[in-house]
KEMI-125450 format. One line per 10 residues: their letters; for each residue x, y, z of C-alpha. Coordinates in Angstrom, 1 decimal, padded with zeros to 4 digits. Layout:
residues N
a) X,Y,Z ~ ... .
***
This chain:
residues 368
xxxxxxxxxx) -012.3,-016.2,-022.8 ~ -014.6,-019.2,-021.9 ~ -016.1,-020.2,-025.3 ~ -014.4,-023.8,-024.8 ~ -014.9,-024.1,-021.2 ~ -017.2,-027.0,-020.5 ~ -018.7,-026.2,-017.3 ~ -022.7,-025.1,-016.9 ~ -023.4,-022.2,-015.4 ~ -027.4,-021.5,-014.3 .
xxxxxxxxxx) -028.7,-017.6,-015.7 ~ -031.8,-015.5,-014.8 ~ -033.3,-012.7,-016.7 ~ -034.9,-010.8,-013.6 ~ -037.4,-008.4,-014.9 ~ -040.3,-007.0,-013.3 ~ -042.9,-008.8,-015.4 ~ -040.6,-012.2,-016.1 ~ -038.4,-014.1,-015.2 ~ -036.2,-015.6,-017.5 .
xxxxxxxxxx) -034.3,-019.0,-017.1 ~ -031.2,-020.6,-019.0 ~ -027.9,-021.9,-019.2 ~ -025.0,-021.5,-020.3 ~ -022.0,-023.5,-021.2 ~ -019.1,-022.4,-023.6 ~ -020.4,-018.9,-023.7 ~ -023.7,-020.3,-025.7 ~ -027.4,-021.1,-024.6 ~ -027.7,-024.8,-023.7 .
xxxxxxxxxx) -030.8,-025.3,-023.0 ~ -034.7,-023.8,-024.3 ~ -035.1,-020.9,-021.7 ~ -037.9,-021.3,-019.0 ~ -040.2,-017.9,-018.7 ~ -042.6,-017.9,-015.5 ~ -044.4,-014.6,-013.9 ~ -042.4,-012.8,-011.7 ~ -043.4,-012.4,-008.3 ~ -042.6,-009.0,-006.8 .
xxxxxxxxxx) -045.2,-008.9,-003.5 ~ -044.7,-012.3,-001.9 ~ -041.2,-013.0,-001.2 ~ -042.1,-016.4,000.0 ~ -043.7,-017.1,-003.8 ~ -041.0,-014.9,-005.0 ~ -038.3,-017.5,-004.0 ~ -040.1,-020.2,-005.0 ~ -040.5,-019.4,-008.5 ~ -036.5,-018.6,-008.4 .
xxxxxxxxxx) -036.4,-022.3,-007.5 ~ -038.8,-023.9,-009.9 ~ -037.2,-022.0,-012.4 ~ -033.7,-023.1,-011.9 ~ -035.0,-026.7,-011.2 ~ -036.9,-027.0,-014.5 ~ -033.6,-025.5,-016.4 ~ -031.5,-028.1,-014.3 ~ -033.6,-031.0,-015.3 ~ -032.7,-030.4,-019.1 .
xxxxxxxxxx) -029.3,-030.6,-018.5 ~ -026.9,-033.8,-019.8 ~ -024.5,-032.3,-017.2 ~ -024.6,-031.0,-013.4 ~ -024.3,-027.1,-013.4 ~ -021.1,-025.8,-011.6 ~ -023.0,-022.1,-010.2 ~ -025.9,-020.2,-010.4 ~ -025.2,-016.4,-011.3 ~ -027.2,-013.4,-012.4 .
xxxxxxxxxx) -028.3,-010.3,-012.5 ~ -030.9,-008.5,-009.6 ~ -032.1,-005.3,-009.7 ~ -030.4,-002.9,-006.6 ~ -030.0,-001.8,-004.3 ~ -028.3,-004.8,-003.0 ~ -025.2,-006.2,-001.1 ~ -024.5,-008.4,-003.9 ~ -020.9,-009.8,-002.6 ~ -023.0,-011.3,000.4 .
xxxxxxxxxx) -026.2,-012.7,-001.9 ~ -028.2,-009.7,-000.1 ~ -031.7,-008.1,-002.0 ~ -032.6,-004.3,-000.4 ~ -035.5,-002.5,-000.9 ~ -036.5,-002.3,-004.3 ~ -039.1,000.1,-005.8 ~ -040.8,-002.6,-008.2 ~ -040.0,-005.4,-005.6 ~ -041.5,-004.7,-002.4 .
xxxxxxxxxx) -041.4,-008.1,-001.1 ~ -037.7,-007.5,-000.3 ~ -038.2,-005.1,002.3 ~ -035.6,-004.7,005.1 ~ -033.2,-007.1,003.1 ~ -033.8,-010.9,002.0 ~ -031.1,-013.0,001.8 ~ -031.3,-015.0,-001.9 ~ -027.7,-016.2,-002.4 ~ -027.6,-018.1,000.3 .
xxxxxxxxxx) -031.0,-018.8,000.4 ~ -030.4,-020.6,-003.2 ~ -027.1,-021.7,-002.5 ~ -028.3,-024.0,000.4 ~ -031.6,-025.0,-001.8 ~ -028.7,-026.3,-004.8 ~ -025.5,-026.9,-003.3 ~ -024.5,-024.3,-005.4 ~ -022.2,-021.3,-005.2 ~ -024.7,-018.0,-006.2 .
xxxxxxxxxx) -023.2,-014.8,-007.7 ~ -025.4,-011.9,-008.2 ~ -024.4,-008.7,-009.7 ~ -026.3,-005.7,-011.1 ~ -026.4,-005.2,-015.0 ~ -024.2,-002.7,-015.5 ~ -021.5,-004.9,-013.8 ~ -022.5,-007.9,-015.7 ~ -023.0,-005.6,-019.1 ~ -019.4,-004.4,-018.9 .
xxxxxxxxxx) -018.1,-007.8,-018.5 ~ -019.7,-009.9,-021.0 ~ -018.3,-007.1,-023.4 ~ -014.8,-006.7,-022.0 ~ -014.5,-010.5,-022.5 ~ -016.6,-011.9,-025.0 ~ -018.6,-008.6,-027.0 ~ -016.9,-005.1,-028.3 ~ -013.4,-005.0,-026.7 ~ -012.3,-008.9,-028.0 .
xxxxxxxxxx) -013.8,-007.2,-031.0 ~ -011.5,-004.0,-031.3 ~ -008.5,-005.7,-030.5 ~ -008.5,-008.0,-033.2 ~ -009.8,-005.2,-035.4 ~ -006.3,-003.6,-034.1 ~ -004.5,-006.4,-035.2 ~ -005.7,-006.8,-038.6 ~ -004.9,-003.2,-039.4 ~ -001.5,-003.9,-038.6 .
xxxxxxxxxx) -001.9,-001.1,-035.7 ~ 000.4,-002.0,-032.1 ~ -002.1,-000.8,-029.8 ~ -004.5,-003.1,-027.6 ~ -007.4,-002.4,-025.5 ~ -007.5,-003.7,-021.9 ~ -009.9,-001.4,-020.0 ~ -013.7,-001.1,-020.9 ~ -016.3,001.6,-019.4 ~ -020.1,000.1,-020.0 .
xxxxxxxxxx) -022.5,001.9,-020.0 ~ -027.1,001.0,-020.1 ~ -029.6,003.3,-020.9 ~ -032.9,002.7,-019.9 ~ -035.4,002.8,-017.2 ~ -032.0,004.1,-015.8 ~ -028.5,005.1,-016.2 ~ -026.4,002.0,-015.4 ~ -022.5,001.4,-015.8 ~ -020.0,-001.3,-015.4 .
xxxxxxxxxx) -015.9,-001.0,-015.2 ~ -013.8,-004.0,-016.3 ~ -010.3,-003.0,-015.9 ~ -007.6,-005.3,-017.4 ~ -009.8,-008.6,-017.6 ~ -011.4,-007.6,-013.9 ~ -014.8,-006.5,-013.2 ~ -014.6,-003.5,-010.8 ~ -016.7,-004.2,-007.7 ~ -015.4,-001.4,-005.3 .
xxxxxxxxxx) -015.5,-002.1,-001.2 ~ -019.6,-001.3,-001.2 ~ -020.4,-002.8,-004.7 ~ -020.9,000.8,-005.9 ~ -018.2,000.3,-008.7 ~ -019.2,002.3,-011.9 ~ -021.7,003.9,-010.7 ~ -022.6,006.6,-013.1 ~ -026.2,007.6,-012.2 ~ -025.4,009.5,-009.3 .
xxxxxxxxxx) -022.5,011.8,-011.2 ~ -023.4,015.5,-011.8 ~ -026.4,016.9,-014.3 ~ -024.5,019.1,-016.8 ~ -027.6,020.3,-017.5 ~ -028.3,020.8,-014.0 ~ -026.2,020.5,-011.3 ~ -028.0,020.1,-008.6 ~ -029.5,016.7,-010.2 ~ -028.0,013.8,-010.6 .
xxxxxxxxxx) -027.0,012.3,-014.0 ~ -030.0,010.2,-014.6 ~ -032.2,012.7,-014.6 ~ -031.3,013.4,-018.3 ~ -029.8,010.1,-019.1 ~ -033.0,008.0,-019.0 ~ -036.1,006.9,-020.9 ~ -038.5,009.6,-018.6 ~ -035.5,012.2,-019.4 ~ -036.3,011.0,-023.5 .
xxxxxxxxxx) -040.2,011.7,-022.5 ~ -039.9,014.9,-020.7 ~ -037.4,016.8,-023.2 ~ -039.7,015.7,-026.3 ~ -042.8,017.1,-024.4 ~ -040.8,020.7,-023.1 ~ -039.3,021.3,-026.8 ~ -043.2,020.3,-028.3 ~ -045.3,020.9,-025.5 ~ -048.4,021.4,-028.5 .
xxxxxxxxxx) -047.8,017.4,-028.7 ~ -049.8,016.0,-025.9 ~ -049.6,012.2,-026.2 ~ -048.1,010.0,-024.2 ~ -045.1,008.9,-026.4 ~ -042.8,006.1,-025.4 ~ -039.0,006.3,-026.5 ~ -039.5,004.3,-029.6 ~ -042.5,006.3,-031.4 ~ -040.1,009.4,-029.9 .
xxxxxxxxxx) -037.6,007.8,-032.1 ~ -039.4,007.0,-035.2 ~ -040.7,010.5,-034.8 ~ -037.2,011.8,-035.6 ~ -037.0,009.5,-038.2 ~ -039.9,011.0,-039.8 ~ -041.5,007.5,-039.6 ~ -044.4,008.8,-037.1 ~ -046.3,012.7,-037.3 ~ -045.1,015.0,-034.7 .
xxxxxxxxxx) -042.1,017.0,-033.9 ~ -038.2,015.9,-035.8 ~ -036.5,018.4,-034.3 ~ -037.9,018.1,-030.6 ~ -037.4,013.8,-031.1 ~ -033.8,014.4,-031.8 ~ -033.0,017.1,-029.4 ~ -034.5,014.5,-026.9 ~ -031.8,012.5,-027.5 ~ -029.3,014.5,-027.7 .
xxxxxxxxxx) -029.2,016.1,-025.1 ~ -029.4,012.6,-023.3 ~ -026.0,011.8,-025.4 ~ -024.4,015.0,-023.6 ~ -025.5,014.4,-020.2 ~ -024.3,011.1,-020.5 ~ -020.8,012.6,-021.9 ~ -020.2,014.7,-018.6 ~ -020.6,011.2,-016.7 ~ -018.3,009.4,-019.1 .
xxxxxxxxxx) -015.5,012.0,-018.4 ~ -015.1,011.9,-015.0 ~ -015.1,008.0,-015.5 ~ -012.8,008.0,-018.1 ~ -010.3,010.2,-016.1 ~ -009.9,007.2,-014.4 ~ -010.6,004.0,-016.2 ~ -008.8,005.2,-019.6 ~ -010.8,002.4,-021.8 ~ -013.1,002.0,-024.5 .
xxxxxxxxxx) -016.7,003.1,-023.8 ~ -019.0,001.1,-024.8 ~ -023.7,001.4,-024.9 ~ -026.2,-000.9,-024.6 ~ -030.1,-001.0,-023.1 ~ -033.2,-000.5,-024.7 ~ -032.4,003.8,-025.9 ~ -029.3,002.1,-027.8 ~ -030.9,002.2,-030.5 ~ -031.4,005.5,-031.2 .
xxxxxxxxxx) -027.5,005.7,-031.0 ~ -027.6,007.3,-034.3 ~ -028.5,010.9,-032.0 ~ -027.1,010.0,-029.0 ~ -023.4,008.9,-029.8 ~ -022.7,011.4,-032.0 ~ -023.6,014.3,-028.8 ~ -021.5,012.1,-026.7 ~ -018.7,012.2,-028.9 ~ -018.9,015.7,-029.3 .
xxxxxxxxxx) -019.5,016.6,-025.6 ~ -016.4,014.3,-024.9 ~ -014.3,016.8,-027.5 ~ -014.8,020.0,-025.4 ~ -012.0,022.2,-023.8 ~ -012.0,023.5,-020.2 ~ -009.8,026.1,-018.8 ~ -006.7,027.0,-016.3 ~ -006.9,030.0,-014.1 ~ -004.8,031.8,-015.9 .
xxxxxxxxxx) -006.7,031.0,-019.2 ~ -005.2,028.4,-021.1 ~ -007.8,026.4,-022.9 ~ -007.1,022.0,-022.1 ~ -009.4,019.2,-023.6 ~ -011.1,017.4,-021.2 ~ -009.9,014.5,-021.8 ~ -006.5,013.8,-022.5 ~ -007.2,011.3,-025.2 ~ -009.2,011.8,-028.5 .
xxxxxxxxxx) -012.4,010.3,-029.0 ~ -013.9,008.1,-031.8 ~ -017.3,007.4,-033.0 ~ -017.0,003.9,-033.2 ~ -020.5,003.1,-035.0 ~ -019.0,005.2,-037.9 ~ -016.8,003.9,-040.2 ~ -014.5,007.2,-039.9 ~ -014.3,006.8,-036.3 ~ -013.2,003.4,-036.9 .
xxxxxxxxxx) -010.8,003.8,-039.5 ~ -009.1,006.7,-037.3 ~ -009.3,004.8,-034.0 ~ -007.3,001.7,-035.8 ~ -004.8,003.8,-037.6 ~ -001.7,003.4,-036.2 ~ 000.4,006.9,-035.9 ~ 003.1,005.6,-033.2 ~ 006.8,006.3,-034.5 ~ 010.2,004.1,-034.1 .
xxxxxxxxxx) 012.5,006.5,-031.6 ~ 016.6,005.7,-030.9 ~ 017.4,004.6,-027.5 ~ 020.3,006.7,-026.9 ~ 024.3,005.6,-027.1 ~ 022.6,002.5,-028.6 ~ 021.5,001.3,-032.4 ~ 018.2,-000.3,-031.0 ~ 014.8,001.7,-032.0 ~ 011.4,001.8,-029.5 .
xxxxxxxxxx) 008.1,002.3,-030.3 ~ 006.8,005.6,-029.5 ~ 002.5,006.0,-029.1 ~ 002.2,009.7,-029.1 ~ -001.2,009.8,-029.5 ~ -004.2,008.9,-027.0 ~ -007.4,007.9,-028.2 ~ -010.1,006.0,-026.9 ~ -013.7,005.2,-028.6 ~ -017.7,005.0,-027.5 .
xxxxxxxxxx) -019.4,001.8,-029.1 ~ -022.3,000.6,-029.3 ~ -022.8,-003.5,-028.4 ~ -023.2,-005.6,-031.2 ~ -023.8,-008.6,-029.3 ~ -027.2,-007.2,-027.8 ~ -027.7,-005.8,-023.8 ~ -029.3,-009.2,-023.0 ~ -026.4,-011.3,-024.0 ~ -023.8,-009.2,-022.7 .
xxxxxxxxxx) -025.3,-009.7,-019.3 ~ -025.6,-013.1,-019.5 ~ -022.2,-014.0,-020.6 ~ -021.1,-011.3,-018.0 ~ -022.8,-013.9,-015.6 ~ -021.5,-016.6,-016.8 ~ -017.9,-015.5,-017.1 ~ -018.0,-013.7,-013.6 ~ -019.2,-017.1,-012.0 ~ -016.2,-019.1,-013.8 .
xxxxxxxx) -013.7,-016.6,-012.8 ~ -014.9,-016.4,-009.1 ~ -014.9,-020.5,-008.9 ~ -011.2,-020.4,-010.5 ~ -010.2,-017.5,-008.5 ~ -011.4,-018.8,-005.3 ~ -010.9,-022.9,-006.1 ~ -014.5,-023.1,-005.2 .
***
């Protein structure tokens, strides 16, 4: 949507080791990124390094940037430039005000978003769903995607809504969030209890409690693969079961939204077990009271990262009907059907041109 635009937009990776600096013009990195420690127990040092940072990306710029937007780990009031009190950032106790803080430092309008948000984006507009619809056309087929559901797997379950070329932010900034849903595998949890890397860690360890290490997601992972000893099956039920507690989530959302779903974060790539649950979680039937059997969804669900799944999400089944008392023909799309994806642009750039679209769209939006 912005690959020609020629306006600058200032990024930040904020993670709790690094922070991560660049820019972005045209939907491409313009400049060598600057890395510096990340400062999570001073907030004075904390906001200094923010401004070093952006300063040092600034001064290899051949043009002015236009905004400074990113993403900040929550909770937050993010429409107001507002940091809570974060776990792994203690320094923001009680509420510090960045945005403005850095808008009055650079003259600068700030946008800060969580990663979900800025996840869904960058792949509504510039990653999987640009993607499928031009899939679409090629195959001749007359449907169109204009709603996306993101979703991050990680240190946390994250999520993002885009619907129709707009990023869902809700009255409180709680749009899309999935983490708090209900724990199919138990109720009284909430969804990221099983959709997370310690979820990955504790499942292995219950189904192979003989294995006493202290495995991280990836040697989980290659364990299934058979690349490390231990226990296949309990690597791959791990997973798994992830991939269904992530479907429940994905319902309810999908109730609503009707879009493409789409993964990214670091347990993306063991997709290979985790879509295919989702998929199949996403196919079950619920019942009436008086015992008819209804899918759960009213559409039909694709595994997009298989080339089945693809070929039957782009085949085009809609008929021709008569308008009646007339000789004119409609088209008729009997068939619902929706698809879970994985990013192909990678987490870390769907963010960051999530950031750098939702800054340019703001700016136009509000003729800032």
């Amino acid at each position: 949507m912005y690959e020609n635009d020629k306006r600058t937009v200032l990024t930040l990776d904020a993670g709790g080791t690094n922070f991560v600096f660049s820019a972005i013009r045209g939907g491409e990195e313009v400049v060598e990124p600057v890395r510096m420690d990340a400062v999570t127990d001073d907030v004075r040092r904390c906001l200094d390094v923010l401004v070093e940072g952006f300063d040092r990306v600034q001064a290899r710029l051949d043009t002015p940037a236009v905004a400074i937007s990113f993403a900040f780990p929550g909770p937050a009031d993010y429409e107001n430039g507002i940091i809570g009190d974060l776990p792994n950032f203690p320094c923001f106790k009680d509420g510090v005000a960045m945005g403005p803080y850095l808008e009055d430092v650079f003259g600068l309008p700030v946008f800060i978003n969580n990663d979900g948000n800025l996840f869904a984006y960058g792949e509504a507009l510039s990653g999987i769903l640009p993607e499928l619809n031009a899939a679409l056309e090629a195959a001749g087929s007359s449907k169109r995607c204009h709603n996306l559901l993101g979703i991050t797997l990680g240190t946390g379950f994250g999520g993002g809504v885009v619907l129709d070329g707009r990023l869902l932010r809700g009255d409180n900034g709680c749009g899309g969030d999935v983490w708090l849903m209900r724990n199919v595998h138990n109720p009284a949890l909430i969804a990221e209890e099983s959709v997370s890397i310690r979820a990955v860690k504790r499942v292995y360890h219950e189904e192979a409690p003989a294995d006493g290490r202290g495995l991280s997601p990836k040697e989980i992972f290659d364990i299934a693969e058979g690349k490390l000893e231990g226990n296949a099956d309990a690597a791959r039920t791990a997973f798994e079961r992830l991939g269904v507690a992530a479907a429940e989530a994905v319902i309810h959302a999908l109730d609503i939204v009707d879009g493409i779903v789409v993964i990214g974060g670091g347990l993306s790539g063991a997709a290979k077990y985790i879509v295919p649950a989702m998929v199949g979680a996403m196919g079950k039937n619920r019942l009436t009271l008086s015992g008819v059997s209804i899918p759960c969804l009213q559409m039909q669900v694709e595994d997009l990262t298989s080339p089945e799944g693809m070929q039957a999400f782009l085949e085009d089944r809609s008929t021709l009907v008569r308008v009646p008392g007339t000789g004119r023909e409609v088209r008729y799309c009997s068939e619902k059907k929706t698809g879970v994806a994985v990013s192909r642009i990678g987490t870390g750039r769907a963010v960051a041109l999530g950031a750098y679209a939702y800054a340019l769209s703001e700016i136009d939006r509000n003729n800032l």
